[in-house]
N, CA, C and O of each residue as an XYZ file, in Angstrom:
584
protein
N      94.423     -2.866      4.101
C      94.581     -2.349      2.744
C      93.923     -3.331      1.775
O      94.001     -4.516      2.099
N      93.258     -3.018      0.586
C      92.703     -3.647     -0.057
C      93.390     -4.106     -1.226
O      93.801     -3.300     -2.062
N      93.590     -5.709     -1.381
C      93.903     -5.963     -2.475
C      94.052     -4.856     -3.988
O      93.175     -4.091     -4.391
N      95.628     -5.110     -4.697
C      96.050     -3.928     -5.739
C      96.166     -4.552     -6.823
O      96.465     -5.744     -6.748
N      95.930     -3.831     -8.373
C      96.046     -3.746     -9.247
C      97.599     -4.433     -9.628
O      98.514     -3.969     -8.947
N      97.881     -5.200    -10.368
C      98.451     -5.717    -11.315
C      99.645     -4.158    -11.561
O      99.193     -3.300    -12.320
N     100.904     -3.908    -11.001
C     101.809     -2.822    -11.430
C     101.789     -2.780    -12.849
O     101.387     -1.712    -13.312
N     102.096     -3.602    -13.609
C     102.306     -3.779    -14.989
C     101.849     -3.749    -15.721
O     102.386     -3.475    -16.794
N     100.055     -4.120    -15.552
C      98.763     -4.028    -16.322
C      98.715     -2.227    -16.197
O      98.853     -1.425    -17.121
N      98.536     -2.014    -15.115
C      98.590     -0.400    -14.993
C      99.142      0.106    -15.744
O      98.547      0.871    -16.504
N     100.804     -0.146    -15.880
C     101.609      0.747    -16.422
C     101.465      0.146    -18.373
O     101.487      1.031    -19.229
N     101.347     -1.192    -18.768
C     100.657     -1.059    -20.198
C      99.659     -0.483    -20.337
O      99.490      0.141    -21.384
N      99.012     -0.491    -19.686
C      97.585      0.387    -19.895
C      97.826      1.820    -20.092
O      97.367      2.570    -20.953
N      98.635      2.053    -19.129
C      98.857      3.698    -19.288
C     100.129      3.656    -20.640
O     100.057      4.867    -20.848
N     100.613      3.440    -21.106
C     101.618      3.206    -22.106
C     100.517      2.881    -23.480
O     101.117      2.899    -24.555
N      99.356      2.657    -23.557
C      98.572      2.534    -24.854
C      97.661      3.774    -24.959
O      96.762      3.989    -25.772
N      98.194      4.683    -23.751
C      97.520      5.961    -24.007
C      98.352      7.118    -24.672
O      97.955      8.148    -25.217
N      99.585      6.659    -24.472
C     101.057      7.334    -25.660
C     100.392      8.041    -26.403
O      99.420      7.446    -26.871
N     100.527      9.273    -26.776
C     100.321     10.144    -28.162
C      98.968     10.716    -27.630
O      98.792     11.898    -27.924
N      98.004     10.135    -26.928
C      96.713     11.020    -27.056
C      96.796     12.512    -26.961
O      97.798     12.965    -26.409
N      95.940     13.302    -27.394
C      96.439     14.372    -27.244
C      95.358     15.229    -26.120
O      94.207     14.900    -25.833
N      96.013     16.229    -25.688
C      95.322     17.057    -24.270
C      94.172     17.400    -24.916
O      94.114     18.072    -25.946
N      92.870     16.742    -24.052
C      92.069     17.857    -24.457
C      91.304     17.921    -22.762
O      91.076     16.949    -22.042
N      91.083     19.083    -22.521
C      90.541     19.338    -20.993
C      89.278     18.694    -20.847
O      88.286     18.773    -21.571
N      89.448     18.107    -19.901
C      88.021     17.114    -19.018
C      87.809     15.761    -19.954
O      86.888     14.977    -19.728
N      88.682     15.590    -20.940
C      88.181     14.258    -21.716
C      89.032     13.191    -21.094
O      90.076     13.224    -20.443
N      88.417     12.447    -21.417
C      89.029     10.600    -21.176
C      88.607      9.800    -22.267
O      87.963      8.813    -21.915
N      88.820      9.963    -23.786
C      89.266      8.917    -24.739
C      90.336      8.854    -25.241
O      91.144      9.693    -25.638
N      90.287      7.244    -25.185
C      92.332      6.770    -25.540
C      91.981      7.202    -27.147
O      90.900      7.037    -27.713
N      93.382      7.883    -27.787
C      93.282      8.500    -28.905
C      92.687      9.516    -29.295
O      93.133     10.271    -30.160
N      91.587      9.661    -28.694
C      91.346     11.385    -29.597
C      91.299     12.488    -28.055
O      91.421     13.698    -28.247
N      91.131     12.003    -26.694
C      91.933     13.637    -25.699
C      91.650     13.137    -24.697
O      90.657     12.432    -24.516
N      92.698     13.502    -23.679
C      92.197     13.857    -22.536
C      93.344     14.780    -21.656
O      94.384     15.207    -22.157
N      92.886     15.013    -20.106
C      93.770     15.689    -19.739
C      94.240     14.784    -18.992
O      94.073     13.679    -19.508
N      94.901     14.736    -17.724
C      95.502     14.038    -16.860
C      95.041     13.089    -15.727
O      95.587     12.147    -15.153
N      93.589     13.806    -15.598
C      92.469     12.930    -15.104
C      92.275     12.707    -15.658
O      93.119     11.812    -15.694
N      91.524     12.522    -16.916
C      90.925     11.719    -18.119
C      91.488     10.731    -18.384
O      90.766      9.756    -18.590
N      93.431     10.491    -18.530
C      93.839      9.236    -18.548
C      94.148      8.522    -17.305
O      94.762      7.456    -17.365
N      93.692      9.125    -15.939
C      93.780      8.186    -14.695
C      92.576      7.215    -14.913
O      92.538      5.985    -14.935
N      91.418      8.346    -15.098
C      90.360      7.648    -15.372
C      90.274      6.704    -16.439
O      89.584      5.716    -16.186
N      90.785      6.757    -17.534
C      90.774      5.616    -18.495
C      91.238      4.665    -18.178
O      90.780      3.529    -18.301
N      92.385      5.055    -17.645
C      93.169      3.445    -17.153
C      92.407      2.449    -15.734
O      92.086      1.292    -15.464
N      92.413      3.559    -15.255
C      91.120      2.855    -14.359
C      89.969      2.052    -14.753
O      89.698      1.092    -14.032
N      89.276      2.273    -15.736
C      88.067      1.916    -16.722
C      88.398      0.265    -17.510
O      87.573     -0.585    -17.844
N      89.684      0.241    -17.614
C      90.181     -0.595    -18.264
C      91.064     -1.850    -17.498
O      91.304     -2.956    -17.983
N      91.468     -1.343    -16.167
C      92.036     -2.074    -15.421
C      91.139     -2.665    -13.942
O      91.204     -3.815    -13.506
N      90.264     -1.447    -13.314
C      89.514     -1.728    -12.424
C      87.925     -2.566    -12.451
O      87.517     -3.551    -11.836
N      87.150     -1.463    -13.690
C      86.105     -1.625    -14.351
C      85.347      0.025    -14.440
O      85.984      1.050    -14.681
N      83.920     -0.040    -14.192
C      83.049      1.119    -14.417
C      83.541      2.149    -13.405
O      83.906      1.811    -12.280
N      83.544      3.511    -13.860
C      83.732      4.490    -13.008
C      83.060      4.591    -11.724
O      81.843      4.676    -11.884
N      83.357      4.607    -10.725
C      82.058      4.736     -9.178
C      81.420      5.818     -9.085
O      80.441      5.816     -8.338
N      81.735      6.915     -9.723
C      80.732      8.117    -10.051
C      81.050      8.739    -10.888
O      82.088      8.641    -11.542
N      80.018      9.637    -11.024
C      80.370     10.641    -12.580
C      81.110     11.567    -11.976
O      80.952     11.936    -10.812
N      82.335     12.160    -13.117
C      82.687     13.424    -12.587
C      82.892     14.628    -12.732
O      83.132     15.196    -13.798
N      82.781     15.299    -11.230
C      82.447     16.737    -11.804
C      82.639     17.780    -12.635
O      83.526     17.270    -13.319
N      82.494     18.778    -13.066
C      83.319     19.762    -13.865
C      84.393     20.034    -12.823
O      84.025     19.807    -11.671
N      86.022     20.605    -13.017
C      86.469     20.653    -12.161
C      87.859     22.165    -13.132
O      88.331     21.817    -14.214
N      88.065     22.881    -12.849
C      88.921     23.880    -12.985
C      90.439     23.591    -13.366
O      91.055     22.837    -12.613
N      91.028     24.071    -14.359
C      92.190     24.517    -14.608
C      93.072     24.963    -13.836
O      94.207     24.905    -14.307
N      92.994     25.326    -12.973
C      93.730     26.637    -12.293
C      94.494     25.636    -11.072
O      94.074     25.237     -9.986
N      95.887     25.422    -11.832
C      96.852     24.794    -10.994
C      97.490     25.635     -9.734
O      98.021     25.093     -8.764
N      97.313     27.384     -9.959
C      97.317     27.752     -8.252
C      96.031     28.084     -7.710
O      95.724     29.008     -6.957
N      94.959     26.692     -8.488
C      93.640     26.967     -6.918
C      94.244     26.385     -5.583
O      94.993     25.433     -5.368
N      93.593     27.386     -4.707
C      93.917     27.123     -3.227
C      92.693     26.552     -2.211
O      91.535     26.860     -2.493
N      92.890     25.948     -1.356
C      91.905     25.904     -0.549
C      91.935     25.500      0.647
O      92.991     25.896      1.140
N      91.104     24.692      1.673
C      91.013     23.861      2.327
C      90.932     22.026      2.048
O      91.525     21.188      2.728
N      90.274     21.830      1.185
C      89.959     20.393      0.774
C      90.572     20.141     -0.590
O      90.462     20.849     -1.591
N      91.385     18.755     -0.416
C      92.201     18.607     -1.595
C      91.000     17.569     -2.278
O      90.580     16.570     -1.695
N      90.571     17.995     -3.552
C      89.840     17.332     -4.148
C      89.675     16.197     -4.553
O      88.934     15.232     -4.367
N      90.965     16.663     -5.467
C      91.791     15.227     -6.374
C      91.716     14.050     -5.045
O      90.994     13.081     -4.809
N      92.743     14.639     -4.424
C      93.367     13.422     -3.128
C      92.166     12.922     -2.352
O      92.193     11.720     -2.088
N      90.807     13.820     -1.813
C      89.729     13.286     -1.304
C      88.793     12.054     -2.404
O      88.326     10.986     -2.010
N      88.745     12.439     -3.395
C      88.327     11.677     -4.110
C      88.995     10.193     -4.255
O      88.260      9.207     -4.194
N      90.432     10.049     -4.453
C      91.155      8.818     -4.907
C      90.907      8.086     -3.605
O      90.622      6.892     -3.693
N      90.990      8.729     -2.235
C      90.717      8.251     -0.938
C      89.550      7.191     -0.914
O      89.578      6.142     -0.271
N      88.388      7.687     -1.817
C      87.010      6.947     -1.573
C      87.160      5.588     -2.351
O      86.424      4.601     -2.336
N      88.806      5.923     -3.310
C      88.669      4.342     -3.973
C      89.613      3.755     -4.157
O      89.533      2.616     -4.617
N      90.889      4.362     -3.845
C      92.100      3.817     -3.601
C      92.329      3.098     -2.199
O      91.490      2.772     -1.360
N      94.074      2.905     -2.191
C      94.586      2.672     -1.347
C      95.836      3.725     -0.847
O      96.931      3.330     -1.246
N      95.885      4.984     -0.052
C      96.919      5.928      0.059
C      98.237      5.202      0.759
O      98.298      4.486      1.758
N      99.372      5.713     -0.245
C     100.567      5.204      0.084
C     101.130      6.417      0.604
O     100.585      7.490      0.343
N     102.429      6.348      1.496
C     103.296      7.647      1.470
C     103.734      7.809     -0.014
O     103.697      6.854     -0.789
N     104.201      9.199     -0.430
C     104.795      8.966     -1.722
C     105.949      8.989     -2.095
O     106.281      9.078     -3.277
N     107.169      8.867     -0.575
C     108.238      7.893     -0.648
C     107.985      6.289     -0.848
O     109.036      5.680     -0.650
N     107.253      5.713     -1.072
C     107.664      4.526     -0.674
C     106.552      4.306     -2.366
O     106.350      3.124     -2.645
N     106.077      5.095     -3.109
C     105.213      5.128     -4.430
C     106.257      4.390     -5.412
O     107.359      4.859     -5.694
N     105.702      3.048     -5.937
C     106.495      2.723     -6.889
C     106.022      2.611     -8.313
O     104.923      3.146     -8.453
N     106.634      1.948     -9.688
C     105.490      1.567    -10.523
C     104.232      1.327    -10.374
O     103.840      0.528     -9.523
N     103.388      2.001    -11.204
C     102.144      1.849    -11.430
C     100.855      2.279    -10.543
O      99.653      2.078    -10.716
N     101.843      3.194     -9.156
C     100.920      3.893     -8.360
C     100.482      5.128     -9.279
O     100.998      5.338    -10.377
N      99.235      6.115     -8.585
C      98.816      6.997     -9.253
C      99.517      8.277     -8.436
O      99.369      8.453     -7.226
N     100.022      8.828     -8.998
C     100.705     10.346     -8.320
C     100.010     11.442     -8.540
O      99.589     11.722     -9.662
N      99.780     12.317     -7.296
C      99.137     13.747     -7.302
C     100.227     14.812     -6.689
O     100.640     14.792     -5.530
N     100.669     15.906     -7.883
C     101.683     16.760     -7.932
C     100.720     18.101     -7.491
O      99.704     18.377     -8.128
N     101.030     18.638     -6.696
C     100.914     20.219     -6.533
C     102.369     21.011     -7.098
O     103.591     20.919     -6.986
N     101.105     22.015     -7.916
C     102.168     22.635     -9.036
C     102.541     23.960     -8.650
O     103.309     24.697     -9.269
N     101.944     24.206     -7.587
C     102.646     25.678     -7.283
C     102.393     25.242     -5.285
O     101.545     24.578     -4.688
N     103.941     26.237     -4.715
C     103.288     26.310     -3.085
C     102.361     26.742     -2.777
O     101.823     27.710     -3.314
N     101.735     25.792     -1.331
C     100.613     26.129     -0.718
C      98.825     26.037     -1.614
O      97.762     26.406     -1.113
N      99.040     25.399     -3.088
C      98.117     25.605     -3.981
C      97.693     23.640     -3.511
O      98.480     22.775     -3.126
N      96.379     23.551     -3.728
C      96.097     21.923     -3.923
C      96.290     21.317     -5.155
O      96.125     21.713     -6.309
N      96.689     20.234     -4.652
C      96.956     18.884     -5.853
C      96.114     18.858     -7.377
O      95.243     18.021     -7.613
N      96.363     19.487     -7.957
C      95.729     19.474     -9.138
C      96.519     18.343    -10.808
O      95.817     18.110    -11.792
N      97.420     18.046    -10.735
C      98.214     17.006    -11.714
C      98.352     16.030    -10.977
O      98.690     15.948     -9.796
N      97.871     14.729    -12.273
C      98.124     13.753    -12.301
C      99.287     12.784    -12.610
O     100.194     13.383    -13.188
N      99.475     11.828    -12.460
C     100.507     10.973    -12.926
C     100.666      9.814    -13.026
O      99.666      9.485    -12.389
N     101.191      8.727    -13.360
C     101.158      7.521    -13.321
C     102.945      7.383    -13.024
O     103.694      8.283    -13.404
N     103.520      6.030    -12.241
C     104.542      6.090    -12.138
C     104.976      4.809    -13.285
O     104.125      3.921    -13.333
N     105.765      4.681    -13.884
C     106.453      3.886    -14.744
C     107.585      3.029    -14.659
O     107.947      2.086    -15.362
N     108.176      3.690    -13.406
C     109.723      3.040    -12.958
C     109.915      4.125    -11.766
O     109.160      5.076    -11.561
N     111.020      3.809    -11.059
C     111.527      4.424    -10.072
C     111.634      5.728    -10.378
O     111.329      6.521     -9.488
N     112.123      6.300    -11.793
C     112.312      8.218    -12.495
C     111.834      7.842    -13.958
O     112.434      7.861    -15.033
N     110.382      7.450    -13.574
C     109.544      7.774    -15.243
C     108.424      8.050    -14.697
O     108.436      7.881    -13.478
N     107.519      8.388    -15.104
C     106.045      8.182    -15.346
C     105.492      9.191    -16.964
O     106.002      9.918    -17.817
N     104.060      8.570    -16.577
C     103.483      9.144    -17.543
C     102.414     10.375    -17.380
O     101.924     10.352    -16.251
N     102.031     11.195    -18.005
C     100.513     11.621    -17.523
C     100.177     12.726    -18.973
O     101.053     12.805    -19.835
N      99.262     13.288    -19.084
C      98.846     14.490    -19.985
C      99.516     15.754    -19.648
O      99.876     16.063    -18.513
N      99.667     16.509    -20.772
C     100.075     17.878    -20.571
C     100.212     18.297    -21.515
O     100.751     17.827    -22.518
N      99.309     20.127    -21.172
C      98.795     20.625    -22.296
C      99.617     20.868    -23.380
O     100.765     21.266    -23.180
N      99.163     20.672    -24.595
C     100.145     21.035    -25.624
C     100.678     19.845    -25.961
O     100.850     19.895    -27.179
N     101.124     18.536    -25.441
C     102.162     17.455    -25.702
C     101.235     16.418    -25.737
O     101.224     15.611    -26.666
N     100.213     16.356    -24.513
C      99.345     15.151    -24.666
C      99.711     14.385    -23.910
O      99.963     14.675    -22.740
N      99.849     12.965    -24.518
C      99.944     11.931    -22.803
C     101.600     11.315    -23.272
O     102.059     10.782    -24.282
N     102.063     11.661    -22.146
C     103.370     11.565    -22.859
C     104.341     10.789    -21.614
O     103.776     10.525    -20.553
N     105.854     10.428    -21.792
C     105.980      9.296    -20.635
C     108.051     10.226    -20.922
O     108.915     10.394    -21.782
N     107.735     10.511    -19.444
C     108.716     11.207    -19.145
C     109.747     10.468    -18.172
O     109.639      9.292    -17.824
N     110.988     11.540    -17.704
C     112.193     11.436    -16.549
C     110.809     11.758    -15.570
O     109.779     12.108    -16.147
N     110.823     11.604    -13.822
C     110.685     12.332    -13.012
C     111.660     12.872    -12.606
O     112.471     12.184    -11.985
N     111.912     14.266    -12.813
C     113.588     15.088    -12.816
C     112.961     15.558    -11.112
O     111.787     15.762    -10.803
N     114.360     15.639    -10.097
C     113.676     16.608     -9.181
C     112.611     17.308     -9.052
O     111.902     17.242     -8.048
N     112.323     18.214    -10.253
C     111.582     19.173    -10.197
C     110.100     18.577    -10.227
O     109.148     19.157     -9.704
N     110.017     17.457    -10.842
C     108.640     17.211    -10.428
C     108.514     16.120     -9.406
O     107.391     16.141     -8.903
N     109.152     15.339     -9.011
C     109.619     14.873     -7.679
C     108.917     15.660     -6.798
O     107.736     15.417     -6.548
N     109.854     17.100     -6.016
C     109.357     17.544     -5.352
C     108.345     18.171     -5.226
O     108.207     18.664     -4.106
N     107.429     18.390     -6.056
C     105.638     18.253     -6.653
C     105.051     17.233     -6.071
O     104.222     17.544     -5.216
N     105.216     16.123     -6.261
C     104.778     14.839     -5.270
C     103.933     15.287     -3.991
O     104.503     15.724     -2.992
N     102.653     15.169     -4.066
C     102.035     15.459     -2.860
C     101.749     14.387     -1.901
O     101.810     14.385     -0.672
N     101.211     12.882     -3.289
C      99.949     11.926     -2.751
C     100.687     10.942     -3.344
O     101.473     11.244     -4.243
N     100.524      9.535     -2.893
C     100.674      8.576     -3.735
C      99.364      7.912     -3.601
O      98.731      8.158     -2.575
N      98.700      6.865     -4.740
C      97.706      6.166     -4.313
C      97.940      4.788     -5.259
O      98.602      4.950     -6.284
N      97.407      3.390     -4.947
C      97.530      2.048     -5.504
C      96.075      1.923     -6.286
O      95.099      2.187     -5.583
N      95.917      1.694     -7.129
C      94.965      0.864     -7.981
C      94.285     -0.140     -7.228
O      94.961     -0.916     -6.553
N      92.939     -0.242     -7.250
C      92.557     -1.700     -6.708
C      92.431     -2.303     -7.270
O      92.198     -1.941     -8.423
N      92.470     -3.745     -6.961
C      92.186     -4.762     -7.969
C      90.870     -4.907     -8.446
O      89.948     -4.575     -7.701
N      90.584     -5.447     -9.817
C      89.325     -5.619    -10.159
C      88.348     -6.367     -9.355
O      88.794     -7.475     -9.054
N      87.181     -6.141     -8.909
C      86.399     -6.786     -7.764
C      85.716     -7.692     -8.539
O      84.920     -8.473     -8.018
């Protein structure tokens, strides 16, 4: 496993993205993004430069498929945890409907917080109540800055 990100740097980092508001496919702190947009920011700020550009990618929290996108992607630059054992400052991927792929993001904050975007509210730092608990698909660790 490859050396990890600082839990705490993560989770201030994601905590100075408070208030931004949703806007789909963006990643600037303060004026939008969606839920990737602030994985990606915090990443930008904690890791360094993005490792690729990214794609246009769909709304549609019951797309279905074969290949989990989100989760293939974090694979090429994370570190995958189970997401029992996901604590502060890992990155969480929720599937929002059964049998649909991982499409929401998250950041964890504490054992029942995290943070992430959502439409209408923006980036906002919640309970993890059951209900999005059992959403929990993926966990993944931050790497450390190289």
């Amino acid at each position: 496993m490859r050396a990890t990100a600082d839990p705490e740097r993560i989770i201030a980092t994601a905590r100075s993205w408070l208030g931004t508001p949703y806007h789909d496919q963006a990643s600037v702190r303060g004026a939008g993004c969606d839920c990737l947009g602030l994985a990606r920011g915090v990443w930008r700020e904690v890791v360094g430069p993005e490792p690729f550009p990214m794609p246009p990618y769909s709304r549609d929290w019951g797309e279905t498929g074969t290949i989990e996108v989100l989760a293939e992607g974090a694979r090429r630059m994370m570190s995958e945890i189970d997401p029992a054992e996901a604590g502060p400052g890992a990155l969480i991927l929720f599937r929002m409907q059964p049998r649909a792929i991982a499409k929401h993001v998250g950041i964890l904050t504490g054992p029942d917080r995290f943070i992430h975007a959502y439409e209408r509210l923006g980036v906002i730092e919640q309970p993890l109540s059951p209900a999005w608990r059992r959403r929990i698909a993926f966990a993944f660790l931050f790497p450390d800055r190289s």
